[in-house]
BABA-891818 format. One line per field, with one value per atom (N, C-alpha, C): x, y, z; chain; atom name; residue number from 0. Coordinates in steps of 0.02 Angstrom, whole numbers. Atoms other than C-alpha are relative to their C-alpha. Layout:
BABA-891818
X = X, ...
Y = Y, ...
Z = Z, ...
cadena = A, ...
atomo = CA, ...
num = NUM, ...
END
This chain:
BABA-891818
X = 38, -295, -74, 91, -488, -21, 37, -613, -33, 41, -698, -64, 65, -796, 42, -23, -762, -59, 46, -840, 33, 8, -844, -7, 3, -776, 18, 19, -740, -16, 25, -802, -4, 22, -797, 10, 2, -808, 64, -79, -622, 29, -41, -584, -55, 20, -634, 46, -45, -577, -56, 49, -628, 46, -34, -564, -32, -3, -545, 3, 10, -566, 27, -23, -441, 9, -57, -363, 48, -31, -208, 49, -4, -102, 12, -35, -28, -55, 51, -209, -23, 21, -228, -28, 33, -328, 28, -25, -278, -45, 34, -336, 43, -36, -304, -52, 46, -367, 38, -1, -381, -37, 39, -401, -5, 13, -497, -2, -9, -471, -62, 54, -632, 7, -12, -509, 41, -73, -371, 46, -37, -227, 39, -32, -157, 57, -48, 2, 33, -6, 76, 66, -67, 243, 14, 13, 245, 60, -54, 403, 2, -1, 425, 51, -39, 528, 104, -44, 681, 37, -10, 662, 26, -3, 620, -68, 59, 478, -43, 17, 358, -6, 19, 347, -29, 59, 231, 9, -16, 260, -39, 44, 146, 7, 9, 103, -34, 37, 58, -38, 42, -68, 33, -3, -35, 54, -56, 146, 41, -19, 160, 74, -53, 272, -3, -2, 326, 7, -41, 347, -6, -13, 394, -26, 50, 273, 8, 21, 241, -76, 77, 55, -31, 33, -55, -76, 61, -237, -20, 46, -373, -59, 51, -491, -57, 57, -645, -22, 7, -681, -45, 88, -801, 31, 0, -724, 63, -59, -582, 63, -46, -436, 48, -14, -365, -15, 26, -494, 50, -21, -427, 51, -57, -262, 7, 17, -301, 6, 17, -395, 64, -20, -256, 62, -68, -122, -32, 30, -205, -33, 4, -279, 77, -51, -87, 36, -67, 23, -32, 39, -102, 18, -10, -27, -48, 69, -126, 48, -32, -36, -40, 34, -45, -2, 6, -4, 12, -2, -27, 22, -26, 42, -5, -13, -2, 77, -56, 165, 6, -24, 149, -99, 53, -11, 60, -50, 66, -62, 33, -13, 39, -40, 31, 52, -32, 57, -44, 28, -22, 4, 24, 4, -40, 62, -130, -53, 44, -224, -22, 22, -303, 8, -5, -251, 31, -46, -207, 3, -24, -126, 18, -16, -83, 36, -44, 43, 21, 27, 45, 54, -55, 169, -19, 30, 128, 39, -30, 205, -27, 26, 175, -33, 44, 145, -11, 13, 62, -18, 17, 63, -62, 82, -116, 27, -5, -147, -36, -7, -141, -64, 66, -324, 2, -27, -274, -80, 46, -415, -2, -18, -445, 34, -19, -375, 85, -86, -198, 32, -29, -81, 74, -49, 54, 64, -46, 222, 42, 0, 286, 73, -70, 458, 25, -28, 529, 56, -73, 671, 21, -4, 762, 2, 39, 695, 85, -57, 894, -3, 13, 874, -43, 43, 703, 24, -32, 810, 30, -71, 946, -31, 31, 812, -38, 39, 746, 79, -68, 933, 30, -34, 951, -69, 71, 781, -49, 37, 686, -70, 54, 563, -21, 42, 472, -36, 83, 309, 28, -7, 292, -26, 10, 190, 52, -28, 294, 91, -53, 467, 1, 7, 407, -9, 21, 327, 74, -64, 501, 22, -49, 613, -35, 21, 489, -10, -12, 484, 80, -84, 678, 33, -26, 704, -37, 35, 583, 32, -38, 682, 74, -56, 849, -13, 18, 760, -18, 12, 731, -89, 62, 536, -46
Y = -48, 283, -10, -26, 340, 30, -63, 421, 23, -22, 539, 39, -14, 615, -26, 12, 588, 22, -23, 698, -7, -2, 669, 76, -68, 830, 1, -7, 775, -86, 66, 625, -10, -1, 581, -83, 77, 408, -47, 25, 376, -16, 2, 415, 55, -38, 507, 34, -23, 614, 26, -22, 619, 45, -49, 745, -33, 31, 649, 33, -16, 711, -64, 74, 579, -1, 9, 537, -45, 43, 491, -16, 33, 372, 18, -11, 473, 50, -12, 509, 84, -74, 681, 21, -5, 762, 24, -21, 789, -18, 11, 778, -61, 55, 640, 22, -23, 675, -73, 66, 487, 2, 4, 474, -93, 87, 307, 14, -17, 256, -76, 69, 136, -45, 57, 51, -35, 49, -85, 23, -4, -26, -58, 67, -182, 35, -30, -176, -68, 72, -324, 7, 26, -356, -86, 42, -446, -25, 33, -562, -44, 37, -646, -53, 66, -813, 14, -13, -700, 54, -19, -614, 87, -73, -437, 16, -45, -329, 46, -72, -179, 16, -79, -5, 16, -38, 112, 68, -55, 283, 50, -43, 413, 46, -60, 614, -23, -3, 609, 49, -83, 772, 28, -23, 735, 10, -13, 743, 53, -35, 866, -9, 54, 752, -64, 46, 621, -76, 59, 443, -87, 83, 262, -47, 53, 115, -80, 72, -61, 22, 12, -84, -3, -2, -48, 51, -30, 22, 3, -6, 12, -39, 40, -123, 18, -36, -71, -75, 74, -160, -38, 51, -306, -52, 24, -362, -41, 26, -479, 23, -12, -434, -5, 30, -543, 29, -13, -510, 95, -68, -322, 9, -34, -337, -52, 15, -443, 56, -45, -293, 53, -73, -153, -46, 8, -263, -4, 13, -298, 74, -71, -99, 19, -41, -31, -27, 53, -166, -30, 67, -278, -63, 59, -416, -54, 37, -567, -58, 21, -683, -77, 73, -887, 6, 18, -885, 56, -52, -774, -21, 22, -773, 65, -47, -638, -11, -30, -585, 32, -41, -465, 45, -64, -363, 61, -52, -199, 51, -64, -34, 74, -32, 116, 84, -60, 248, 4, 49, 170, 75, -59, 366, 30, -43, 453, -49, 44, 309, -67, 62, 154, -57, 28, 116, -70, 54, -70, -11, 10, -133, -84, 79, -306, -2, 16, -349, -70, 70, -496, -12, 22, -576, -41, 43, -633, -11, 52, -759, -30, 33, -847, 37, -70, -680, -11, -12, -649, 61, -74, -476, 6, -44, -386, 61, -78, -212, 27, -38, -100, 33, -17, -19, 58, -37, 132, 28, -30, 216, 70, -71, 395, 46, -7, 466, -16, 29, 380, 19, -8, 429, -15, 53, 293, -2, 5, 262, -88, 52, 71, -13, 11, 4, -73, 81, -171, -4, 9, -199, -34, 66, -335, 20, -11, -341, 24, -24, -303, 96, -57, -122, 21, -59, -75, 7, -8, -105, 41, -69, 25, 41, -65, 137, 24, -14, 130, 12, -27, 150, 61, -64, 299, 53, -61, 390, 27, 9, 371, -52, 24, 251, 21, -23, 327, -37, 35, 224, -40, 22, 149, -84, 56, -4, -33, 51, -41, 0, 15, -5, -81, 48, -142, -63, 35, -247, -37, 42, -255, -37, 22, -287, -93, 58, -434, -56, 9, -492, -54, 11, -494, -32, 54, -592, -41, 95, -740, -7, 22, -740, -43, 12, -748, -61, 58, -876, -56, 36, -978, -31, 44, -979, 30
Z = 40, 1362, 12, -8, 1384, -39, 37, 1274, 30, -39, 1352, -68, 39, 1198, -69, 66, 999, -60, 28, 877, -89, 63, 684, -32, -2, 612, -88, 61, 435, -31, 19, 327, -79, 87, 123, -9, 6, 37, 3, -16, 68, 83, -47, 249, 35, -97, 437, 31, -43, 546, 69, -73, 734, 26, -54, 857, 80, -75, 1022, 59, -65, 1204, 20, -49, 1304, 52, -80, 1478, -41, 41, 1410, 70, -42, 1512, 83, -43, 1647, 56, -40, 1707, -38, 12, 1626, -72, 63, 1481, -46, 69, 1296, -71, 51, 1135, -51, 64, 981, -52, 88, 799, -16, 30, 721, -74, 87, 527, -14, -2, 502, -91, 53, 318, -31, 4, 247, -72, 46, 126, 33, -29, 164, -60, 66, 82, -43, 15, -31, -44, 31, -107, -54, 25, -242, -27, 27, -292, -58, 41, -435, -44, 15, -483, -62, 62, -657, 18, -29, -673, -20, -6, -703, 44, -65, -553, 14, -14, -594, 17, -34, -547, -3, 27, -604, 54, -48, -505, -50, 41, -557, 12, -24, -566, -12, 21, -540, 41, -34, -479, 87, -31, -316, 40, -8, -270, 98, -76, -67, 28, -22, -78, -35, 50, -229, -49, 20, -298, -62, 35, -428, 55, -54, -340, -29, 7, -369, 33, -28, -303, -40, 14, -304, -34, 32, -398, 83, -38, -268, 21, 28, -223, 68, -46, -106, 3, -33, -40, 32, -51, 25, 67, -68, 206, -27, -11, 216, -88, 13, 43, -28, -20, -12, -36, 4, -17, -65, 45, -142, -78, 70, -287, -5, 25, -247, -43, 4, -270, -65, 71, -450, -30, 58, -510, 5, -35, -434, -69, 43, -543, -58, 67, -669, -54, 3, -670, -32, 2, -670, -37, 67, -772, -53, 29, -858, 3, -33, -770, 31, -55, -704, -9, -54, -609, 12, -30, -573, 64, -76, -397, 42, -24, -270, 90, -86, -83, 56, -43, 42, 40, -40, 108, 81, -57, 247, 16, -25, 360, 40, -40, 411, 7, -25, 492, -52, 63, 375, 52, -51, 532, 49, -60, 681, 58, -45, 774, -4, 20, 699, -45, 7, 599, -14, 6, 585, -55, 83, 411, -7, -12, 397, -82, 73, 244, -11, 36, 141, -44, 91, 13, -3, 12, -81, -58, 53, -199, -50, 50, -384, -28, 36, -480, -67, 51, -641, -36, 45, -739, -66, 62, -897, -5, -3, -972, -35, 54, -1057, 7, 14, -1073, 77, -35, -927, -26, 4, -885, 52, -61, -753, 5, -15, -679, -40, 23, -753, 22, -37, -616, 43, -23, -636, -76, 52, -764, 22, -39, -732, -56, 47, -802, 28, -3, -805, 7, 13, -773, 50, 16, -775, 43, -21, -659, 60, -54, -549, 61, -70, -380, 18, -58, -313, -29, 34, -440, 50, -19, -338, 82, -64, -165, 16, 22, -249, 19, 2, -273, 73, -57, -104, 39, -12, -43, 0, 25, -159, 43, -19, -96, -37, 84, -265, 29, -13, -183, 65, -95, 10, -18, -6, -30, 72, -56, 149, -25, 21, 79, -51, 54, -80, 52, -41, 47, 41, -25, 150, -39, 33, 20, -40, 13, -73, 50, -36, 66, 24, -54, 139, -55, 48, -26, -53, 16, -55, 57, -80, 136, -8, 6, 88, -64, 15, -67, 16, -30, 16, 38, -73, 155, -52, 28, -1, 1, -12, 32, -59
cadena = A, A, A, A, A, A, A, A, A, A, A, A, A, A, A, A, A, A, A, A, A, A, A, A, A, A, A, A, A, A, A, A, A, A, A, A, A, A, A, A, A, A, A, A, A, A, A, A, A, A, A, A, A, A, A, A, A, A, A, A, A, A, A, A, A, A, A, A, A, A, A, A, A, A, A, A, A, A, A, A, A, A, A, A, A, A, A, A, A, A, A, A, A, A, A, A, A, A, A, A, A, A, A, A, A, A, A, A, A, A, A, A, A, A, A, A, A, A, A, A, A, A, A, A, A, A, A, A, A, A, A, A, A, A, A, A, A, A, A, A, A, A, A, A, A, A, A, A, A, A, A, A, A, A, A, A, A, A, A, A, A, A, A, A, A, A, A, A, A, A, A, A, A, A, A, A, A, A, A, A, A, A, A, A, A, A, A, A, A, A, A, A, A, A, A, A, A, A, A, A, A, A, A, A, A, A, A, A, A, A, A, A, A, A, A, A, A, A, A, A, A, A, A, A, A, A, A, A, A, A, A, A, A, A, A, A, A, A, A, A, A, A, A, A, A, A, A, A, A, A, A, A, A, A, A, A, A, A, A, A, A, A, A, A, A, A, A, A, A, A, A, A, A, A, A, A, A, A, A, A, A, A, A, A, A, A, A, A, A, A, A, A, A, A, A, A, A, A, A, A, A, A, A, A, A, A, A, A, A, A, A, A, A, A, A, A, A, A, A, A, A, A, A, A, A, A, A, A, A, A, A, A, A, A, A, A, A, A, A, A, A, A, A, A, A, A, A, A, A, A, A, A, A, A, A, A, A, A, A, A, A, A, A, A, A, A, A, A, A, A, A, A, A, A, A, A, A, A, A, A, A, A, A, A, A, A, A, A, A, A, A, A, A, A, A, A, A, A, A, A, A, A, A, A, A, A, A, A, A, A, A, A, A, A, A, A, A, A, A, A, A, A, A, A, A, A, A, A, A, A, A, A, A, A, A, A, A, A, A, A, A, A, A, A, A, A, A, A, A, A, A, A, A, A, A, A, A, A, A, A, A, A, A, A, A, A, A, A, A, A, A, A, A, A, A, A, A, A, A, A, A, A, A, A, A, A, A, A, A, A, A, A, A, A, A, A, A, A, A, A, A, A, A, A, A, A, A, A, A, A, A, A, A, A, A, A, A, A, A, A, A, A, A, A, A, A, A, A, A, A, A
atomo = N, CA, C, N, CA, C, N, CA, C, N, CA, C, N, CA, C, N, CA, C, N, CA, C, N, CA, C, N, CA, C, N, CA, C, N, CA, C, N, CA, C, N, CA, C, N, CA, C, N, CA, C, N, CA, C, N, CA, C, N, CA, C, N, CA, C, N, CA, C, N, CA, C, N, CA, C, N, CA, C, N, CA, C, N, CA, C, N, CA, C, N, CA, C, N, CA, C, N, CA, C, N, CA, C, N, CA, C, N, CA, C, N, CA, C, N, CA, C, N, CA, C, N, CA, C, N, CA, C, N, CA, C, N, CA, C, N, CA, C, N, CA, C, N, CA, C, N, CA, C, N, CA, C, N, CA, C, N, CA, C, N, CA, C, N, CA, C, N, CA, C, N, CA, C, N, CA, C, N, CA, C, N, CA, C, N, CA, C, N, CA, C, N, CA, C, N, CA, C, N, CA, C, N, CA, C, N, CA, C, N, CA, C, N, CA, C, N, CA, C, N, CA, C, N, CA, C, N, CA, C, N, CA, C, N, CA, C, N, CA, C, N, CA, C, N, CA, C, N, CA, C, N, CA, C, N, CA, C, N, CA, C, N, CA, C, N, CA, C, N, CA, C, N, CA, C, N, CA, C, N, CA, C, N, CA, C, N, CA, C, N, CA, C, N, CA, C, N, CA, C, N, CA, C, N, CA, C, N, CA, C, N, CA, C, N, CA, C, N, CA, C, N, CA, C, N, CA, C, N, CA, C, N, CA, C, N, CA, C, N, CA, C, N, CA, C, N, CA, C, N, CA, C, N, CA, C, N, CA, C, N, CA, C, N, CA, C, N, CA, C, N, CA, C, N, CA, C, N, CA, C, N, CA, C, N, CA, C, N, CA, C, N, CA, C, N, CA, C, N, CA, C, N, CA, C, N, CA, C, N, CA, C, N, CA, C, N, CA, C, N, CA, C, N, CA, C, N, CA, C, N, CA, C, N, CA, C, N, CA, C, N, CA, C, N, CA, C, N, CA, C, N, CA, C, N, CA, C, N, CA, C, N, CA, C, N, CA, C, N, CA, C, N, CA, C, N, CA, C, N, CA, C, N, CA, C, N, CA, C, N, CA, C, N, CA, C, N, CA, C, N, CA, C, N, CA, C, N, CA, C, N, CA, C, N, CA, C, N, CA, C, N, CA, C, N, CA, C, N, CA, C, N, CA, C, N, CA, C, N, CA, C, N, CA, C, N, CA, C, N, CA, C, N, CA, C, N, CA, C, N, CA, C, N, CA, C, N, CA, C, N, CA, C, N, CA, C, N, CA, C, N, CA, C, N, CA, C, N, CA, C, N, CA, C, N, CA, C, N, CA, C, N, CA, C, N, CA, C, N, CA, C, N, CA, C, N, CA, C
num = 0, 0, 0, 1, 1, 1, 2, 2, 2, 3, 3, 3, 4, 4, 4, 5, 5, 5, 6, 6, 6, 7, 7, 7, 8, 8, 8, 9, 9, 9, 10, 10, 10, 11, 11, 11, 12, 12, 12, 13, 13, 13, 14, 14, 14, 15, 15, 15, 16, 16, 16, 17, 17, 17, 18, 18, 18, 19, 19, 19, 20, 20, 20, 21, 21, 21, 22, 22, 22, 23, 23, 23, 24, 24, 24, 25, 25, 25, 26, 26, 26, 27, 27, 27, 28, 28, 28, 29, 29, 29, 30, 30, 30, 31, 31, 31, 32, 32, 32, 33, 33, 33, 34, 34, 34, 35, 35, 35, 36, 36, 36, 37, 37, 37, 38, 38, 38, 39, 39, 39, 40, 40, 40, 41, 41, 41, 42, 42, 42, 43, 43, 43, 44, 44, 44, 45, 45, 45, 46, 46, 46, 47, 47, 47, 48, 48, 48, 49, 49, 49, 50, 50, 50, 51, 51, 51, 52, 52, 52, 53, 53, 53, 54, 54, 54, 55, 55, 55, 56, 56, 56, 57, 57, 57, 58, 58, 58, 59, 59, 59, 60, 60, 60, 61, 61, 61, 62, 62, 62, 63, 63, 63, 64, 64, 64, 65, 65, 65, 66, 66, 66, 67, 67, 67, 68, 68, 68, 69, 69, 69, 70, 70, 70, 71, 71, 71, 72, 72, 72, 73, 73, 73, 74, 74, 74, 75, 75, 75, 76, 76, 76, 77, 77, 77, 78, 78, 78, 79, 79, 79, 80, 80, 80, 81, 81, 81, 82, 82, 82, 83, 83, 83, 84, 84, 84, 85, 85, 85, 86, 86, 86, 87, 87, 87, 88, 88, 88, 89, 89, 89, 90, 90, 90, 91, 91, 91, 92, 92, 92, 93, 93, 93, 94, 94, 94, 95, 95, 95, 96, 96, 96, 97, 97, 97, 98, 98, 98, 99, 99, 99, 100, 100, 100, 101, 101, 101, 102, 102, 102, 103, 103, 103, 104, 104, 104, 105, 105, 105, 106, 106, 106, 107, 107, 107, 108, 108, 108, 109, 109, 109, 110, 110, 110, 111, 111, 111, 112, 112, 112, 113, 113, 113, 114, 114, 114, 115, 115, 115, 116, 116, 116, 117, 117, 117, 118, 118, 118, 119, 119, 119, 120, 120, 120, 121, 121, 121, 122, 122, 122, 123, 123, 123, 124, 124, 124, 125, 125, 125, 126, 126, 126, 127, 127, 127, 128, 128, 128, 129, 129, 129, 130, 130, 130, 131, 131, 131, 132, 132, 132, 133, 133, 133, 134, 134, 134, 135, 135, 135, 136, 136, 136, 137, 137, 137, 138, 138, 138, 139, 139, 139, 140, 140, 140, 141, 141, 141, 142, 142, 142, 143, 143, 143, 144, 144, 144, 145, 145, 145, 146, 146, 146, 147, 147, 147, 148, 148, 148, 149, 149, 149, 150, 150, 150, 151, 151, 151, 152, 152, 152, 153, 153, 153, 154, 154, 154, 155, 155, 155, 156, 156, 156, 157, 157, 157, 158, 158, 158, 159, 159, 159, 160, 160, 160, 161, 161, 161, 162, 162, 162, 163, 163, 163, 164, 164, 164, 165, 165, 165, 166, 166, 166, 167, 167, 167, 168, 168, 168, 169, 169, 169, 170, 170, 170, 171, 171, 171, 172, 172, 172, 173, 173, 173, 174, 174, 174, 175, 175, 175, 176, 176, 176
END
């Protein structure tokens, strides 16, 4: 692959979009549209010592849809990661968490953009009060990590981060780690 030009055609405090001019591999010209996204998406799965789990359920505008999630948010680059995915649980459950363990880096759709992601596994929960952004109108639900596997089975959970986040989640369980 080659760039031959790359023009900035839209831009807001979330995300980009270029419209590419390429040589793509087979020597010949085409275009790529790349949406760069200037958060990290983090995602947290958060396990109590009886080995259930909150989802979060909220509207989502870009899929015109209801949908089922792990607690998860948006990092802005450059800072850490970690503190994010505190406030993102702590925002959606009022959870806050002794120990924390990044889990998994994943790409969210690596054909069209750049979006890299993190999810992280918390332990040693204590509940508070749930602080959602204005902008979230969330619904809360308690249930054992093999329940949010069902639901990703049944077709009740698509989230690409919290899909992954369980499953990787529920195989270092099983691996005893």
């Amino acid at each position: 692959w080659g760039t031959k030009r790359s023009d900035l055609v839209y831009d807001n405090p979330w995300l980009t979009v270029n419209h590419n001019e390429v040589i793509n591999p087979s020597g010949n010209d085409g275009i790529y549209g790349v949406v760069h996204f200037k958060n990290l998406a983090i995602g947290i799965v958060p396990i109590d010592d009886a080995g259930y789990t909150w989802l979060v359920g909220q509207y989502r505008y870009t899929l015109g849809q209801y949908s089922w999630e792990i607690p998860e948010g948006g990092c802005p680059l450059g800072t850490d990661p970690l503190l994010s995915a505190k406030r993102e649980l702590s925002e959606e459950t009022g959870l806050e968490a002794q120990t924390w363990l990044k889990v998994l880096d994943l790409h969210t759709s690596n054909s069209v953009t750049d979006e890299a992601g993190m999810v992280f596994l918390a332990q040693g929960l204590r509940q508070g009060t749930p602080h959602p952004e204005d902008t979230e109108e969330l619904k809360l639900a308690r249930v054992p990590l093999s329940k949010a596997l069902d639901l990703i089975h049944e077709g009740i959970i698509t989230d690409a981060l919290s899909i992954m986040g369980l499953y990787r989640v529920y195989w270092m369980a099983r691996e005893g780690k």
